[in-house]
Biopython code that builds the backbone (N, CA, C, O; Angstrom):
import numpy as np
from Bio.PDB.StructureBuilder import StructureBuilder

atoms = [
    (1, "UNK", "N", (-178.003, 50.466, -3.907)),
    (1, "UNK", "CA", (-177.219, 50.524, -2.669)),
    (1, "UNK", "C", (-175.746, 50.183, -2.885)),
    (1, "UNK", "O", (-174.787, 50.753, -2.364)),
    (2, "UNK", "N", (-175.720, 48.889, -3.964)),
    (2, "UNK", "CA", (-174.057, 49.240, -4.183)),
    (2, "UNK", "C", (-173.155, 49.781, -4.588)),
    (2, "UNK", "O", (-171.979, 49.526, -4.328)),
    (3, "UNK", "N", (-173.787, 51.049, -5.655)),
    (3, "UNK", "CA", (-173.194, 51.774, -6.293)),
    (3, "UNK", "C", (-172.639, 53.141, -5.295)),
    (3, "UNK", "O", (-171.599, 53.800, -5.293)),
    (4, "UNK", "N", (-174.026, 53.182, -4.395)),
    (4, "UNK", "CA", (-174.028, 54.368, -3.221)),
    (4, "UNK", "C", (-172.720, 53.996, -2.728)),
    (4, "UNK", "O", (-171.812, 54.805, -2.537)),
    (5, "UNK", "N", (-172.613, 52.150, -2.431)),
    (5, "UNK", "CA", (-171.498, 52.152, -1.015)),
    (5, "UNK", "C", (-170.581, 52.505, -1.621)),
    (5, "UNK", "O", (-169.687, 52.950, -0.902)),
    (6, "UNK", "N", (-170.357, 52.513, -2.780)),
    (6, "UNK", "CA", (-168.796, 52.620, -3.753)),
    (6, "UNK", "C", (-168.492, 54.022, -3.589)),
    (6, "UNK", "O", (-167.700, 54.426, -2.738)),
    (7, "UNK", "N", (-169.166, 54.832, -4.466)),
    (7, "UNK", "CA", (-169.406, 56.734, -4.615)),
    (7, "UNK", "C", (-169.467, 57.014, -2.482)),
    (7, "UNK", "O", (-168.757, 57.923, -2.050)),
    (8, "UNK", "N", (-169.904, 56.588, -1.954)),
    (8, "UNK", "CA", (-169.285, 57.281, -0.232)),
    (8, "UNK", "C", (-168.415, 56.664, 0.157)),
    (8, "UNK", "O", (-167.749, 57.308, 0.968)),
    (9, "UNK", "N", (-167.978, 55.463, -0.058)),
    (9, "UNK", "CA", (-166.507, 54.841, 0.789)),
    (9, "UNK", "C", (-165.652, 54.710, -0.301)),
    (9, "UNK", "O", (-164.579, 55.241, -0.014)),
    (10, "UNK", "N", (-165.647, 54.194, -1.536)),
    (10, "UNK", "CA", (-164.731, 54.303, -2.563)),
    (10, "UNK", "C", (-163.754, 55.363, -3.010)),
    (10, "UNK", "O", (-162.611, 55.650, -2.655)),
    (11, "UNK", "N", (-164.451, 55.767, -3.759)),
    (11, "UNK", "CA", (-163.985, 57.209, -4.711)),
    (11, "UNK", "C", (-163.149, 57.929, -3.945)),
    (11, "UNK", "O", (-162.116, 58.323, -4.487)),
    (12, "UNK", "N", (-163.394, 58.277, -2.493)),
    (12, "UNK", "CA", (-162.103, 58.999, -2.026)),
    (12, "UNK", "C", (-160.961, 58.170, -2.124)),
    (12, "UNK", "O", (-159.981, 58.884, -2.335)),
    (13, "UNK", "N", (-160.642, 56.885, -2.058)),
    (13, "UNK", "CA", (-159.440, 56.375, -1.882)),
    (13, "UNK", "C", (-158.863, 56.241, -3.214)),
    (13, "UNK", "O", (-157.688, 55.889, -3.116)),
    (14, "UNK", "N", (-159.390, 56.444, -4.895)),
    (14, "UNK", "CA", (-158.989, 56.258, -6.263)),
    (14, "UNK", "C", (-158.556, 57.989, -6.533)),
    (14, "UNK", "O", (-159.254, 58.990, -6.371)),
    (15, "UNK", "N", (-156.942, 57.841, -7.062)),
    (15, "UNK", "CA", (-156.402, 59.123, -7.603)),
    (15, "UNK", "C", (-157.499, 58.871, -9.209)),
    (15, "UNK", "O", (-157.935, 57.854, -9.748)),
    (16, "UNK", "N", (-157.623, 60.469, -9.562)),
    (16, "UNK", "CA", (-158.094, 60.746, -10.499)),
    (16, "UNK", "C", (-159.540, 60.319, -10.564)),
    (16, "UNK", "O", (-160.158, 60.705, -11.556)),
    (17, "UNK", "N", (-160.119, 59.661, -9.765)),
    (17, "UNK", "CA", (-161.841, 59.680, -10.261)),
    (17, "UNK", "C", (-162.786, 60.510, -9.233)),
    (17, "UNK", "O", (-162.527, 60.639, -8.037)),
    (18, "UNK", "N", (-163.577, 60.887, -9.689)),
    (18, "UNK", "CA", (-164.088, 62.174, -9.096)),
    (18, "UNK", "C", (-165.796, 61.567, -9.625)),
    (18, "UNK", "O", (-166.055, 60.981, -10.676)),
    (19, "UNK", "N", (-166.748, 61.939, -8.527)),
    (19, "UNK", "CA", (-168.007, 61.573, -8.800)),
    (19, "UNK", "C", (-168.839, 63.467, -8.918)),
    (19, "UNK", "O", (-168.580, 64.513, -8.322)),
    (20, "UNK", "N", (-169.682, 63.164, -9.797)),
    (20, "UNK", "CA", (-170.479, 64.237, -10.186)),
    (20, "UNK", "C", (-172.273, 63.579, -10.546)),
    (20, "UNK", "O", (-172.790, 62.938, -11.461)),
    (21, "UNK", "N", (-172.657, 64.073, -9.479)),
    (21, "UNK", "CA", (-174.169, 63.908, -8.882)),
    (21, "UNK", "C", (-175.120, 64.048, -10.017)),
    (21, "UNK", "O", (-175.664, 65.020, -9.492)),
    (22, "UNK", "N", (-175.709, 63.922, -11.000)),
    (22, "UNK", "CA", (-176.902, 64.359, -11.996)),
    (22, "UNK", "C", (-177.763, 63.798, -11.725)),
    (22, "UNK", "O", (-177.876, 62.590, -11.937)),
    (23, "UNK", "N", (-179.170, 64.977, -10.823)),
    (23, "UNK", "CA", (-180.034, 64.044, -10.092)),
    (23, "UNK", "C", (-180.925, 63.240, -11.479)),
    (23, "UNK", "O", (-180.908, 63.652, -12.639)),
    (24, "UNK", "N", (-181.598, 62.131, -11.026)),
    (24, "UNK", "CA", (-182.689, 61.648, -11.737)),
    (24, "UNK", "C", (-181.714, 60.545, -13.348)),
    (24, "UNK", "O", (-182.208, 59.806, -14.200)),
    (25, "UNK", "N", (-180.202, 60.983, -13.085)),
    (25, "UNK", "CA", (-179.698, 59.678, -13.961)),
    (25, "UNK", "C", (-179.284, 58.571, -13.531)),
    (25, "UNK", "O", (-179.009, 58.482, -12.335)),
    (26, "UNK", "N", (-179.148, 57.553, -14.312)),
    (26, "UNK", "CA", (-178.534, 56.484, -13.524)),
    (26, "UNK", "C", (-177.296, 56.383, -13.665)),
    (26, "UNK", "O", (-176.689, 56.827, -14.640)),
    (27, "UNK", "N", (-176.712, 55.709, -12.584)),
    (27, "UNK", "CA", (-175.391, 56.094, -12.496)),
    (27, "UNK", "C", (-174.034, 55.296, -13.805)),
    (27, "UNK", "O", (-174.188, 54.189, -14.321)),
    (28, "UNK", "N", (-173.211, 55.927, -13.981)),
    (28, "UNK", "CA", (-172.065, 55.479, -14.874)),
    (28, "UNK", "C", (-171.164, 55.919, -14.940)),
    (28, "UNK", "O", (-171.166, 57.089, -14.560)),
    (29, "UNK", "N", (-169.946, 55.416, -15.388)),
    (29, "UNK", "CA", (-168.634, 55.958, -15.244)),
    (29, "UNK", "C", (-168.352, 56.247, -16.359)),
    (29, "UNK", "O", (-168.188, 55.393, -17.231)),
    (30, "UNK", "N", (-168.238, 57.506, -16.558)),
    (30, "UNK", "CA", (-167.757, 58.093, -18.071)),
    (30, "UNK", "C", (-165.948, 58.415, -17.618)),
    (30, "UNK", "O", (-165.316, 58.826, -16.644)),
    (31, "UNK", "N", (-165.726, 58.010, -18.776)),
    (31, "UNK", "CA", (-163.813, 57.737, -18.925)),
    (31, "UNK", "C", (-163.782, 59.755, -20.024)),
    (31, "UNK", "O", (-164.367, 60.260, -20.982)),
    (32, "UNK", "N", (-162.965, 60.057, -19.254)),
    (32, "UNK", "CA", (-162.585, 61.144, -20.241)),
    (32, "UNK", "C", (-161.151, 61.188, -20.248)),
    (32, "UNK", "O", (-160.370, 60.815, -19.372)),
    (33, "UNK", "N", (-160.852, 61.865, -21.729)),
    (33, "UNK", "CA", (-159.342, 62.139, -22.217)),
    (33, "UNK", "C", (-158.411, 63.237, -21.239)),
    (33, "UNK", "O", (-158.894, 63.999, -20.402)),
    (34, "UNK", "N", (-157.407, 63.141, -21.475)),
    (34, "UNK", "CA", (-156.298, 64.260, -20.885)),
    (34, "UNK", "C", (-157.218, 65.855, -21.569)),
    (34, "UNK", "O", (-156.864, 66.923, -21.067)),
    (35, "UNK", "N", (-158.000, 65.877, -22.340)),
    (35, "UNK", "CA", (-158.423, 66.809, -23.020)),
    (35, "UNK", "C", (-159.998, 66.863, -22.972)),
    (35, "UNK", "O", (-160.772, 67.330, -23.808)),
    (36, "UNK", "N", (-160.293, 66.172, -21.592)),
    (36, "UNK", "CA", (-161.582, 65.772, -21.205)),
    (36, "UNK", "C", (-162.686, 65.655, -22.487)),
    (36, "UNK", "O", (-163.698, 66.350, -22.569)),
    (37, "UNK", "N", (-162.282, 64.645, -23.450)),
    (37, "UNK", "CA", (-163.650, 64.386, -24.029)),
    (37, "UNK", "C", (-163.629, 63.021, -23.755)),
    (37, "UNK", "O", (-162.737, 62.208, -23.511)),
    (38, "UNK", "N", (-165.053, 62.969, -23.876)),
    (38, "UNK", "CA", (-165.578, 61.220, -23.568)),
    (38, "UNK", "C", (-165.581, 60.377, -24.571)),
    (38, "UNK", "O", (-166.159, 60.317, -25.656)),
    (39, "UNK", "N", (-164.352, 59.341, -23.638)),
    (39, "UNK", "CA", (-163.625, 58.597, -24.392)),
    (39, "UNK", "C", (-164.982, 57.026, -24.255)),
    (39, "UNK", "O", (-165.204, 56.225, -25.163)),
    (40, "UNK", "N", (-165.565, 57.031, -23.033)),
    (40, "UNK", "CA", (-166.297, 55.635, -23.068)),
    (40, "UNK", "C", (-167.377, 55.981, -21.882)),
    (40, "UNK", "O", (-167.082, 56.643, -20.887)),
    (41, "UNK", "N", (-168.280, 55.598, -22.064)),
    (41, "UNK", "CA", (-169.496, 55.499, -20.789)),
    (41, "UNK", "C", (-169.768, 54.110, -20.532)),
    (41, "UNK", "O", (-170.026, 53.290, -21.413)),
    (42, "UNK", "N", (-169.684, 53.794, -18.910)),
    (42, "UNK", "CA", (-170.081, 52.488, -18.508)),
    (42, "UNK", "C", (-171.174, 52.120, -17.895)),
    (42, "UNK", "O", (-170.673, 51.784, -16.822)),
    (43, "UNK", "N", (-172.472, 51.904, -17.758)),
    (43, "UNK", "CA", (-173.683, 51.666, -16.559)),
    (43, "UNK", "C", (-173.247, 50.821, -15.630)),
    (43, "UNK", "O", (-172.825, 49.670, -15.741)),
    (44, "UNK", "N", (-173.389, 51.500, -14.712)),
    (44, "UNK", "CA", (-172.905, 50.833, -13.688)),
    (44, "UNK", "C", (-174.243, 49.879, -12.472)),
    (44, "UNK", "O", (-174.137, 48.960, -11.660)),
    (45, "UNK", "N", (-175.391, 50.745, -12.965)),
    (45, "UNK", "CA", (-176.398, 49.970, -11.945)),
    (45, "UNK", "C", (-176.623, 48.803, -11.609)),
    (45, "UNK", "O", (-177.209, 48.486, -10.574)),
    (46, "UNK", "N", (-176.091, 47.879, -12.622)),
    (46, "UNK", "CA", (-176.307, 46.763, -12.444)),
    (46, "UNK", "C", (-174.909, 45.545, -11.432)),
    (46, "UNK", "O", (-174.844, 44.401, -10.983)),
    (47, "UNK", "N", (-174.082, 46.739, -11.544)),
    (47, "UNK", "CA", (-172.833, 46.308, -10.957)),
    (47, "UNK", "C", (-172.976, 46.130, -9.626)),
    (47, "UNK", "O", (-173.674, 46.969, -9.055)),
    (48, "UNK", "N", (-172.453, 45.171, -8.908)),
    (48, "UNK", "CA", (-171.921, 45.360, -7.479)),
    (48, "UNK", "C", (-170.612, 45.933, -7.117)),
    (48, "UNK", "O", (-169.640, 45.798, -7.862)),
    (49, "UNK", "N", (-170.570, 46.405, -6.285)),
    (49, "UNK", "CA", (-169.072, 47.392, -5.259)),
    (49, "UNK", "C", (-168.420, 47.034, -5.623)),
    (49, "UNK", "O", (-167.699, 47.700, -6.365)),
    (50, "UNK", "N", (-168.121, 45.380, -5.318)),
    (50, "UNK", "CA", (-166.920, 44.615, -5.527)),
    (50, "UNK", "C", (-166.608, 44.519, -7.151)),
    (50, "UNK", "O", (-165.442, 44.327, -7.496)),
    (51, "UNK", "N", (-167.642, 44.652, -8.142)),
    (51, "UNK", "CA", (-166.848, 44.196, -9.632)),
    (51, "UNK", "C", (-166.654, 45.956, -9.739)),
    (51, "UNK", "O", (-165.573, 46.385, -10.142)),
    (52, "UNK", "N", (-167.390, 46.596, -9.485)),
    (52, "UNK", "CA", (-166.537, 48.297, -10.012)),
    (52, "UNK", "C", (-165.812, 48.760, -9.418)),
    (52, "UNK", "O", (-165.256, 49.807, -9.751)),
    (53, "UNK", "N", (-165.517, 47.966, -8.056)),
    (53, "UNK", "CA", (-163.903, 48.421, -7.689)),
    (53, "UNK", "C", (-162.909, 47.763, -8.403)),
    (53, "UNK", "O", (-161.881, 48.309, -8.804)),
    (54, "UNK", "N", (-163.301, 46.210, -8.618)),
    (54, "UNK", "CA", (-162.459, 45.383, -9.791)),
    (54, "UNK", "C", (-162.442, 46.114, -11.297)),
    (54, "UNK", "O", (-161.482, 45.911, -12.041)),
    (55, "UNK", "N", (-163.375, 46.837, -11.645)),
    (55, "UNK", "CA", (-163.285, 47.439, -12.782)),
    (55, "UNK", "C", (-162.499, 48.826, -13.049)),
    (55, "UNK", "O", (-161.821, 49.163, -14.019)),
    (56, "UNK", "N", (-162.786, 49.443, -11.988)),
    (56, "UNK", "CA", (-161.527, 50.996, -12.618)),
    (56, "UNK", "C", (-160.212, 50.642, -11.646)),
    (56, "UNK", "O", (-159.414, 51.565, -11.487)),
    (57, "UNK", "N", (-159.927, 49.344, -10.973)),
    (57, "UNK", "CA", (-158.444, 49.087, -10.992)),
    (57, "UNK", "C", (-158.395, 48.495, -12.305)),
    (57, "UNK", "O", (-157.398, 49.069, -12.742)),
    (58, "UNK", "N", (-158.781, 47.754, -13.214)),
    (58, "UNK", "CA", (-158.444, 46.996, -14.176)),
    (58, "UNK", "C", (-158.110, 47.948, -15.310)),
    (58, "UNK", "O", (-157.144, 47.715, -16.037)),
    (59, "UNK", "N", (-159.138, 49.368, -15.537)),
    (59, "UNK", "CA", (-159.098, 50.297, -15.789)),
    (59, "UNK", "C", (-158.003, 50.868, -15.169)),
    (59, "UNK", "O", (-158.745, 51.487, -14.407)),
    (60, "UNK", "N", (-156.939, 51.203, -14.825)),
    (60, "UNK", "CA", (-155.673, 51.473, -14.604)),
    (60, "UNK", "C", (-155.614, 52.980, -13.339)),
    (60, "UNK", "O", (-154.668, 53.757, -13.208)),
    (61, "UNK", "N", (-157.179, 53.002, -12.427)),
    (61, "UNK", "CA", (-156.932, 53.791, -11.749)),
    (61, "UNK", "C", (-156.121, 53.671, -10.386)),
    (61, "UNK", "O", (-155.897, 52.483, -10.152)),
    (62, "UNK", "N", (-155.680, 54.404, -9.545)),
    (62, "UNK", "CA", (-154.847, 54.038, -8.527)),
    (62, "UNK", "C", (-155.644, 54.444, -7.032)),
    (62, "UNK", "O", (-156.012, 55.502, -6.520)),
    (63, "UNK", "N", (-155.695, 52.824, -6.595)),
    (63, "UNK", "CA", (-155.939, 53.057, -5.206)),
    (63, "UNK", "C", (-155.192, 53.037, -4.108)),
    (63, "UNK", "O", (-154.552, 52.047, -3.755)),
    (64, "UNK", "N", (-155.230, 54.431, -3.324)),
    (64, "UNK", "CA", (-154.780, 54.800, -2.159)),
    (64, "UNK", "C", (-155.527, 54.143, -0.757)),
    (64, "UNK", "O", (-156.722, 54.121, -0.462)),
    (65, "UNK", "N", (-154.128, 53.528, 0.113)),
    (65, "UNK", "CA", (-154.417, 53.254, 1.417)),
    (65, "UNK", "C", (-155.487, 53.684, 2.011)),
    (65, "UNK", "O", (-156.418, 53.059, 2.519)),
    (66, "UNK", "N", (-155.192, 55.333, 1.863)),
    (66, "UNK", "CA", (-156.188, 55.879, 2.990)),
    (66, "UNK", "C", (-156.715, 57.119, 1.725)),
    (66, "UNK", "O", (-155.943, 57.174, 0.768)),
    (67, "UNK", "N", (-158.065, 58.183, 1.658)),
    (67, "UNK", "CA", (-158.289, 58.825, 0.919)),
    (67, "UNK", "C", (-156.901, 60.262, 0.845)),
    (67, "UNK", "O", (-156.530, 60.787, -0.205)),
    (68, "UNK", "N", (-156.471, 60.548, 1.997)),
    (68, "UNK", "CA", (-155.410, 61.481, 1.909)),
    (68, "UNK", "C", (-153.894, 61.020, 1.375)),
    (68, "UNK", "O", (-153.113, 61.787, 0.812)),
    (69, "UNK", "N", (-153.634, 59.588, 1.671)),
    (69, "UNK", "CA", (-152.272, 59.065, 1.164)),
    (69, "UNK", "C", (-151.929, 59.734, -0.097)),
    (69, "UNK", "O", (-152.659, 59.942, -1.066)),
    (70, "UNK", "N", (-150.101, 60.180, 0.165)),
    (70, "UNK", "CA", (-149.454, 60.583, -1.176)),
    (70, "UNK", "C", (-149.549, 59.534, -2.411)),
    (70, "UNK", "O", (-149.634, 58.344, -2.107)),
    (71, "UNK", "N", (-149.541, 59.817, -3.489)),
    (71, "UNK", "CA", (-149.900, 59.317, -4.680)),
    (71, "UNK", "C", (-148.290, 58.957, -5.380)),
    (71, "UNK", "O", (-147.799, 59.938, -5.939)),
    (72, "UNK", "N", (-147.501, 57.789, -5.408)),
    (72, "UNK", "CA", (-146.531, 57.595, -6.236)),
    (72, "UNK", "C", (-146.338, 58.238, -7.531)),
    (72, "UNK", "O", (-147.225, 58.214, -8.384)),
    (73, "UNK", "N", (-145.101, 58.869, -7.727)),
    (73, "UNK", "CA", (-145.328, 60.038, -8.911)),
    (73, "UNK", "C", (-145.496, 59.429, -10.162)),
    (73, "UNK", "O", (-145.721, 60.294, -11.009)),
    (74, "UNK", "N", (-145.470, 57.722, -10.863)),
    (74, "UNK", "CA", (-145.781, 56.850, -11.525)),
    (74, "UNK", "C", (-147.149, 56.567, -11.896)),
    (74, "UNK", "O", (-147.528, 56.124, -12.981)),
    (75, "UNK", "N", (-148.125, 56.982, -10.504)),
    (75, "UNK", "CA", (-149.589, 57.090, -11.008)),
    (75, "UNK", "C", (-150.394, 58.519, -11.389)),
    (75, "UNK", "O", (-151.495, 58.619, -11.931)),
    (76, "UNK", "N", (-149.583, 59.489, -10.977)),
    (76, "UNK", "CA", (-149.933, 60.941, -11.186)),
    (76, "UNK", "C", (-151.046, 61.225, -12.322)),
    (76, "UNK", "O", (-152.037, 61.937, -12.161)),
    (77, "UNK", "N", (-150.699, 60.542, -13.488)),
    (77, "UNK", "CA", (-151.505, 60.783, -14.030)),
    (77, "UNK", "C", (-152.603, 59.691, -14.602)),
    (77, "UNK", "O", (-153.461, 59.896, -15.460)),
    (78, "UNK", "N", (-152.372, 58.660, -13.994)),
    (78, "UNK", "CA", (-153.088, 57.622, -14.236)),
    (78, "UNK", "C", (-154.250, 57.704, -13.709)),
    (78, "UNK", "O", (-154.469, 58.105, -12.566)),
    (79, "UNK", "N", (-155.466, 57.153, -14.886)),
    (79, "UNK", "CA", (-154.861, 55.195, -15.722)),
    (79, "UNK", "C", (-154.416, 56.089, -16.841)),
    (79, "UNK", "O", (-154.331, 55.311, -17.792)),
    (80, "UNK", "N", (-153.979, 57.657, -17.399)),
    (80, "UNK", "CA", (-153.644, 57.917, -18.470)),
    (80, "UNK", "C", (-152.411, 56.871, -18.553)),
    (80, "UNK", "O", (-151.765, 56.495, -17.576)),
    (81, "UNK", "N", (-152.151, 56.374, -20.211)),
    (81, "UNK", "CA", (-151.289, 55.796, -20.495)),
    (81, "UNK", "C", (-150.353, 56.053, -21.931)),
    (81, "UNK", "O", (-150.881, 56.530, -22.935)),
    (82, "UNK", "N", (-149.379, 55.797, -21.901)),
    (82, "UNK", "CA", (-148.667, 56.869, -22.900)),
    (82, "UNK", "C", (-148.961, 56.423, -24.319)),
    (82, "UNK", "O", (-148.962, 55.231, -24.628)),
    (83, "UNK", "N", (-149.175, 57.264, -25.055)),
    (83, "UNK", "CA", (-149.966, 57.497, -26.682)),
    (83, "UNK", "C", (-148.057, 56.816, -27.389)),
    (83, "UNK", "O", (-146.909, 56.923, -26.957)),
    (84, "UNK", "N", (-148.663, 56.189, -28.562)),
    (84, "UNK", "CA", (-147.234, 56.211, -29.368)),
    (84, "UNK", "C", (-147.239, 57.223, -30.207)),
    (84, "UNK", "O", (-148.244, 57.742, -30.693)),
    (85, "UNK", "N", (-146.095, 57.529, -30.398)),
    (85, "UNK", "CA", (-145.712, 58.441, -31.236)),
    (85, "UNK", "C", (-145.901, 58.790, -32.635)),
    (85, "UNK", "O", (-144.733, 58.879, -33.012)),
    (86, "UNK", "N", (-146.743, 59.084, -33.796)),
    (86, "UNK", "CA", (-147.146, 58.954, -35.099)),
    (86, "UNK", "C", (-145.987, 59.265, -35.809)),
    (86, "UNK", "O", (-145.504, 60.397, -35.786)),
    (87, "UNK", "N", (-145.458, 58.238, -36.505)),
    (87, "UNK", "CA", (-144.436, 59.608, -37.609)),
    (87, "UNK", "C", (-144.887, 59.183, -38.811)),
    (87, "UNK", "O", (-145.525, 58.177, -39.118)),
    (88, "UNK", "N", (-144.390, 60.255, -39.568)),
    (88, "UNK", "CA", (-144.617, 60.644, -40.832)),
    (88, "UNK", "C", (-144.451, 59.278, -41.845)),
    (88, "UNK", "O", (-143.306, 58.828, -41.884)),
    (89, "UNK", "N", (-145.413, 58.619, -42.615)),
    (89, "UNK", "CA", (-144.716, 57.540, -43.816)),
    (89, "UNK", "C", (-143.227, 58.385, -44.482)),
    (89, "UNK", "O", (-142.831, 59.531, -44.698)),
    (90, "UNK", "N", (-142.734, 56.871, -44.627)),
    (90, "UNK", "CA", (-141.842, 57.185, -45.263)),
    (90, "UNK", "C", (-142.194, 57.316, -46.905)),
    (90, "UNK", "O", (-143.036, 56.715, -47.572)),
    (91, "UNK", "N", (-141.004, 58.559, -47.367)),
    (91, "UNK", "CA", (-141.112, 58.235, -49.290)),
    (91, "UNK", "C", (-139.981, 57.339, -49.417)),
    (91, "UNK", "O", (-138.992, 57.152, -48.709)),
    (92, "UNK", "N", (-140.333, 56.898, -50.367)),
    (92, "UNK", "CA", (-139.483, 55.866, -51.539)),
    (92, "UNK", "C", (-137.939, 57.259, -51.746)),
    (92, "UNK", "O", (-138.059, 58.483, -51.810)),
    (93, "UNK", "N", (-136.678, 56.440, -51.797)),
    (93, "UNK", "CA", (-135.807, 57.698, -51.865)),
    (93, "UNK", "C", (-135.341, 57.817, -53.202)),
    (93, "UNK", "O", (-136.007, 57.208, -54.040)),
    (94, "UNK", "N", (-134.508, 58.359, -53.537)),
    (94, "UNK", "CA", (-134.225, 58.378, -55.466)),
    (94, "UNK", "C", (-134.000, 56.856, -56.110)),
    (94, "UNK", "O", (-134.407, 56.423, -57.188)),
    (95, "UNK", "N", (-133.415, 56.365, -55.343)),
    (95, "UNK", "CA", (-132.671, 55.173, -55.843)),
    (95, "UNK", "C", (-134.094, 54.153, -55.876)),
    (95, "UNK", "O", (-133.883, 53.261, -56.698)),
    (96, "UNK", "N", (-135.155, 54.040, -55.387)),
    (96, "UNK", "CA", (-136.447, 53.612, -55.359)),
    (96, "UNK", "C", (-136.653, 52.552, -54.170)),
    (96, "UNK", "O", (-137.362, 51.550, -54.262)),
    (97, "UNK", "N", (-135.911, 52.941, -53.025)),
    (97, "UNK", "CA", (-135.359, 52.159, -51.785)),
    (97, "UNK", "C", (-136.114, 52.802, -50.824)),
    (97, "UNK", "O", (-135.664, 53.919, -50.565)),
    (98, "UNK", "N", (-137.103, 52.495, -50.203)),
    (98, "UNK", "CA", (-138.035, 52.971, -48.675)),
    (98, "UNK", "C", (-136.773, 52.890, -47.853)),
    (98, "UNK", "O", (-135.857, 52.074, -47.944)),
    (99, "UNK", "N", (-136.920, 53.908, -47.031)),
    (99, "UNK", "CA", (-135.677, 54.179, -46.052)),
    (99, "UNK", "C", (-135.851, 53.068, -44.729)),
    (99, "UNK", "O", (-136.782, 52.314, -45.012)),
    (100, "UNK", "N", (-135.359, 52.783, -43.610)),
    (100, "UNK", "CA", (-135.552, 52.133, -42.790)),
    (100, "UNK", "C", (-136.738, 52.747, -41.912)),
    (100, "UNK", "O", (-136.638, 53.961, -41.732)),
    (101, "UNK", "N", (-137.706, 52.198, -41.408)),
    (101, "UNK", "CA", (-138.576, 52.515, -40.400)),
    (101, "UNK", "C", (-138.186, 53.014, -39.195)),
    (101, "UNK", "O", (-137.674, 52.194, -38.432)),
    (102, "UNK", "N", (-138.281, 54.042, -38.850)),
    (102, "UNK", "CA", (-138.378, 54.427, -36.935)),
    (102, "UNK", "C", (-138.754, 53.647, -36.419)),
    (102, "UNK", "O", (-139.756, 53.069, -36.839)),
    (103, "UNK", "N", (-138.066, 53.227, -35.149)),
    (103, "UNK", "CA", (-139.248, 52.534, -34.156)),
    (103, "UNK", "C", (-140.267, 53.066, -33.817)),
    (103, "UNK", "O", (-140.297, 54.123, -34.447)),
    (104, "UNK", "N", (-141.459, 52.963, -32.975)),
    (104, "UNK", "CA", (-142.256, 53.535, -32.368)),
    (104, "UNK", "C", (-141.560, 54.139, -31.222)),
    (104, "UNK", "O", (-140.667, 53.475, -30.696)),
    (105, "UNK", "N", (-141.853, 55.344, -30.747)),
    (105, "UNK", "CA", (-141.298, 55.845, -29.731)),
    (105, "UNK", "C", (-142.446, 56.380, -28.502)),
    (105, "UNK", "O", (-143.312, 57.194, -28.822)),
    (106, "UNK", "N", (-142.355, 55.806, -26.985)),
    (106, "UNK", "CA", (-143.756, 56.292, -26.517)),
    (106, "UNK", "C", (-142.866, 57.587, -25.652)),
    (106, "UNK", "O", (-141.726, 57.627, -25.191)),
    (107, "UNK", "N", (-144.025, 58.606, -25.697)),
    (107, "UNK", "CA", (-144.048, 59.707, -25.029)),
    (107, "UNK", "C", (-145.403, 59.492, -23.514)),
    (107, "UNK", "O", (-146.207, 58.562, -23.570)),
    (108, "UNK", "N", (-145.406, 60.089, -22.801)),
    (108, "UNK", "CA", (-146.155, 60.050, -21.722)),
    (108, "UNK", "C", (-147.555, 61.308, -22.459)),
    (108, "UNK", "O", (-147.366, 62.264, -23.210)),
    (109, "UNK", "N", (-148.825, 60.815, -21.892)),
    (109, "UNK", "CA", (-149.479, 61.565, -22.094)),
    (109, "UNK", "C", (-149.746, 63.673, -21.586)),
    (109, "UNK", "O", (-150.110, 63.960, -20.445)),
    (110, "UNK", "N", (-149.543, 64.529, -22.403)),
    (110, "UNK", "CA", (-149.694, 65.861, -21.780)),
    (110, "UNK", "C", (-150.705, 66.244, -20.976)),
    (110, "UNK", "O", (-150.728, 67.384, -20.513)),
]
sb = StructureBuilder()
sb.init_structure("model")
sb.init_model(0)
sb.init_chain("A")
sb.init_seg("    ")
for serial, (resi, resn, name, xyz) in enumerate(atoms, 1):
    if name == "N":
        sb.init_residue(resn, " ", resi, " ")
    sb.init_atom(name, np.array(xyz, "f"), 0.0, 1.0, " ", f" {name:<3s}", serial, name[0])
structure = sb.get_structure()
């Protein structure tokens, strides 16, 4: 029953989470990538309303006032959160001196 009250009064008011019915499983929150693969599965049955609403805010999803309220363009794509940037190791240069390091640079997720 508490998972029900969450999935009918919840879920409309969280940008980005979306419930999908599979009769005869038990219920869980699977986290997927900008590139929808599954990044984590959570069971939720044992949860009450109140800790899995505490849990996908903590999880970085965004809850709206009302289920129709505009979405601040800061959560648009959230809880995505921005990847750092990989660069290339550095080589050793002639003189046998590693060049200075890049910082990390974050980009927003695509």
């Amino acid at each position: 029953p508490q998972v029900k009250a969450f999935v009918t009064q919840d879920i409309p008011h969280y940008h980005n989470l979306e419930m999908k019915h599979l009769p005869g499983a038990d219920p869980e929150l699977v986290l997927l990538s900008l590139r929808y693969e599954e990044l984590e599965r959570i069971p939720l049955s044992d949860m009450t309303r109140e800790e899995i609403n505490q849990l996908v805010q903590e999880l970085g999803f965004y809850r709206k006032e009302t289920p129709d309220a505009p979405v601040p363009e800061e959560f648009q794509f959230a809880p995505a959160k921005p990847l750092p940037v990989l660069l290339p190791p550095q080589a050793p240069t002639t003189d046998g001196k590693t060049p200075p390091k890049w910082d990390m640079e974050e980009r927003p997720d695509l």
